[in-house]
C-alpha positions as CSV (number, residue, x, y, z in Angstrom):
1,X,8.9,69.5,13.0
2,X,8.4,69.9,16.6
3,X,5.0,70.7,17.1
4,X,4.2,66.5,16.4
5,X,6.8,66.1,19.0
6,X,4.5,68.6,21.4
7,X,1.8,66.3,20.5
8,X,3.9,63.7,21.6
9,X,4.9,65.0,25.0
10,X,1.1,66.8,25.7
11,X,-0.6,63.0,24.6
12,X,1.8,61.3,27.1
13,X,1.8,63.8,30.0
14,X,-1.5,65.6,29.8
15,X,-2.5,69.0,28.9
16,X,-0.8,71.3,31.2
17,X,1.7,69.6,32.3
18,X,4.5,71.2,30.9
19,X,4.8,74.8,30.6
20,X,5.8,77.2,27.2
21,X,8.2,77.9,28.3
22,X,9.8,74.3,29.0
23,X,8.7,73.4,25.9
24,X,10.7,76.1,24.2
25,X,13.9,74.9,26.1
26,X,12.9,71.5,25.0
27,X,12.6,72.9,21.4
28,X,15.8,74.7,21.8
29,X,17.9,71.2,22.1
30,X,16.2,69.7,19.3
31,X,17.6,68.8,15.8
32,X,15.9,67.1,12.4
33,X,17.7,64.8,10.7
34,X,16.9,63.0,7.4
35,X,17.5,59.9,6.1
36,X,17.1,58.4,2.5
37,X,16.2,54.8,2.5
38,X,19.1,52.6,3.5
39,X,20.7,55.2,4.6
40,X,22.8,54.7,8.7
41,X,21.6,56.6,11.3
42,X,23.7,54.9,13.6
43,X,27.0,52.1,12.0
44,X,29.0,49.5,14.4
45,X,31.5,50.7,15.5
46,X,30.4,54.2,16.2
47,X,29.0,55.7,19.6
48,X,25.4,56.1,19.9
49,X,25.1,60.0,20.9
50,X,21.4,61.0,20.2
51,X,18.2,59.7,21.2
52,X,15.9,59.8,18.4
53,X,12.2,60.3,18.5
54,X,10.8,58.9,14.4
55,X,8.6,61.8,13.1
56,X,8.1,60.3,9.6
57,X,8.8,56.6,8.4
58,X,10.6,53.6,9.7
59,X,13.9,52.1,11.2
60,X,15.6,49.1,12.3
61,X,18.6,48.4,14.3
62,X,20.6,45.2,13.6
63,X,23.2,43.0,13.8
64,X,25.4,41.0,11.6
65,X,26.9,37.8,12.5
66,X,30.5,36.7,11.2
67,X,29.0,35.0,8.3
68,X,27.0,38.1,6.8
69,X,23.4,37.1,7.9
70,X,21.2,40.3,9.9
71,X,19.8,39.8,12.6
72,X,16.8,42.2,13.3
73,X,16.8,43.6,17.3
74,X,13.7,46.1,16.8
75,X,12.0,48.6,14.4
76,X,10.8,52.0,14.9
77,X,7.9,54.0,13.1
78,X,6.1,57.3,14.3
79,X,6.1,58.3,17.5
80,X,8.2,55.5,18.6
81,X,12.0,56.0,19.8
82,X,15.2,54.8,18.3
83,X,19.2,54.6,19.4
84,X,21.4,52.2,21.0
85,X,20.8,52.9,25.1
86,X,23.8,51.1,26.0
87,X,26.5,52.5,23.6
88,X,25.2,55.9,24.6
89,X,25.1,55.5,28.4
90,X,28.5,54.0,28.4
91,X,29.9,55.6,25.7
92,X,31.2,52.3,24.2
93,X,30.9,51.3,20.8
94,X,27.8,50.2,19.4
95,X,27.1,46.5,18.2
96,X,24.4,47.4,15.9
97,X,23.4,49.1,13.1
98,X,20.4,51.2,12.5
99,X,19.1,52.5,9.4
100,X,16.1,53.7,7.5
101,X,13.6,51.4,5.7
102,X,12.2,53.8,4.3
103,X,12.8,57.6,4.3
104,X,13.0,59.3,7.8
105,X,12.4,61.7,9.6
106,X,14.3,62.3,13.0
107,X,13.9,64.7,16.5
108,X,17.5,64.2,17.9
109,X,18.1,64.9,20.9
110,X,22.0,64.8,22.6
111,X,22.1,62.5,25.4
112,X,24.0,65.1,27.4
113,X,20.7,67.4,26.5
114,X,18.2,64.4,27.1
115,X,19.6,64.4,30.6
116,X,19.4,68.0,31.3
117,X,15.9,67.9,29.9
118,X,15.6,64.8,32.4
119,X,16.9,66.9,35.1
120,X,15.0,70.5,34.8
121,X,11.6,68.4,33.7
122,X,10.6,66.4,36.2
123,X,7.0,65.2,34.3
124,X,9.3,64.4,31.0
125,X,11.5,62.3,33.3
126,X,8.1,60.1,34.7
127,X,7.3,59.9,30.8
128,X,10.2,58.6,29.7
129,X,11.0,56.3,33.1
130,X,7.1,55.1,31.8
131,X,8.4,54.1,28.3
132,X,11.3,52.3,29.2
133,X,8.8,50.4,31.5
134,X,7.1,49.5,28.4
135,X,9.8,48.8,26.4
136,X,11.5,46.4,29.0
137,X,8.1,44.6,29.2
138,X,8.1,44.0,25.3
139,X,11.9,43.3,24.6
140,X,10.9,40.3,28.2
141,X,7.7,38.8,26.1
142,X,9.8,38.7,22.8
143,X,12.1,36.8,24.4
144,X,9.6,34.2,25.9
145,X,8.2,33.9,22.8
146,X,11.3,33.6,20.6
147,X,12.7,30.8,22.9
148,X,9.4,28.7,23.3
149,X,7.1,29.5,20.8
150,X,6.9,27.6,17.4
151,X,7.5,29.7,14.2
152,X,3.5,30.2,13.5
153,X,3.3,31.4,17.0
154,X,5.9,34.0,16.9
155,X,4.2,35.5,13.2
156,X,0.9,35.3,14.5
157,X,2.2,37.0,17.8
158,X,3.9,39.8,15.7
159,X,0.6,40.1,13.6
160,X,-1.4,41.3,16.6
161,X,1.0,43.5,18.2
162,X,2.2,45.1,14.6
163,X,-0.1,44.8,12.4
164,X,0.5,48.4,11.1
165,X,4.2,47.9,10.6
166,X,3.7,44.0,9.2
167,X,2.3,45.9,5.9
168,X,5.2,48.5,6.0
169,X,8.5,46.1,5.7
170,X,9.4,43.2,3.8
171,X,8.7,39.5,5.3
172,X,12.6,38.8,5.0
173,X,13.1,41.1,7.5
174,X,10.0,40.0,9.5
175,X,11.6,36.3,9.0
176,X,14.9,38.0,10.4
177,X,13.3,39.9,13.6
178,X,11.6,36.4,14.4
179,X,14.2,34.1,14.1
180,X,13.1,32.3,11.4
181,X,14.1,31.5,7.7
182,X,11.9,33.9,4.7
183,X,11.6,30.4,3.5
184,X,9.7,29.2,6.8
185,X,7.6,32.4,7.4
186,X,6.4,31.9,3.1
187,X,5.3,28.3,4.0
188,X,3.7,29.9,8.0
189,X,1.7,32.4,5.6
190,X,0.7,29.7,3.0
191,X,-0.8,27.1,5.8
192,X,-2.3,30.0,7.8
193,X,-4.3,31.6,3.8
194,X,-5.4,28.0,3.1
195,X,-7.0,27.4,6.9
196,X,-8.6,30.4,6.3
197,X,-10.1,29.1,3.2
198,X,-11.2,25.9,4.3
């Protein structure tokens, strides 16, 4: 379970650059968690209280507007990172859901612990402070994209920057994380196969 996790951290940080020792206290705050498919890791309503790091298969957090439709915020598959940041660093309820698409497995980590792992780890701090980076610059170019690029933009946009995850999850929820209708994405997907026969 954690040794992928190691992986993680050695891949990210460099050989060396944390100690045994460190990474036993890291270890030592660590949980696993399993999920069948569909099944909540994290409901509306609740308070986010562990950062999780996806070990095995894939999530999505969501939201539901009054009249029952989802709409997809973000997925996570190996090696990537899932949890509501803002219910958890204000301790307010969370507006999303997030569950598994297919079955999970999670490295939870406390938030309280995450911080004191923060604290005594100066090089896992720098790593993490370097993902949010990242993730800030992703959730700024969806946005660009969702509010000025057409409907075949924003697919093919997703195809180059997922396509691993394009062939994991169903095109309804593709249509949902883009903003679009399934029945617009099926006619995108059409038009796009037919130009490449022609």
């Amino acid at each position: 379970m954690f040794e992928k996790f190691r992986n993680y951290i050695i891949e990210k940080t460099g050989a060396g650059s944390i100690t045994a020792e460190q990474f036993e206290f890291i270890e030592s705050l660590c949980s696993l968690k399993k999920l069948r498919k569909r099944q909540y890791f994290l409901q509306e309503g609740d308070v986010s209280k562990y950062n999780a790091f996806v070990l095995k298969g894939c999530l999505r957090t969501y939201s539901v507007d009054d009249d029952g439709v989802e709409h997809i915020i973000s997925f996570a598959v190996e090696d990537w990172w899932a949890g509501d940041r803002e219910s958890m660093t204000s301790g307010n309820p969370s507006r999303f859901n997030i569950d598994a698409i297919e079955e999970s497995e999670l490295l939870l980590i406390s938030h309280p612990d995450f911080l004191e792992i923060s604290k005594r780890i100066p090089v896992f701090q720098e790593m993490i402070n370097s993902i949010f980076q990242r993730s800030f610059i992703k959730a700024q170019n969806r946005i660009q994209s969702v509010i000025s690029d057409s409907a075949e933009d924003k697919y093919l946009h997703f195809l180059k920057n997922n396509i691993a995850l394009a062939n994991r999850i169903p095109q309804s929820m593709i249509a949902s994380y883009l903003g679009i209708s399934a029945e617009t994405l099926s006619r995108i997907r059409k038009q796009i196969v037919k130009r490449e026969q022609s």
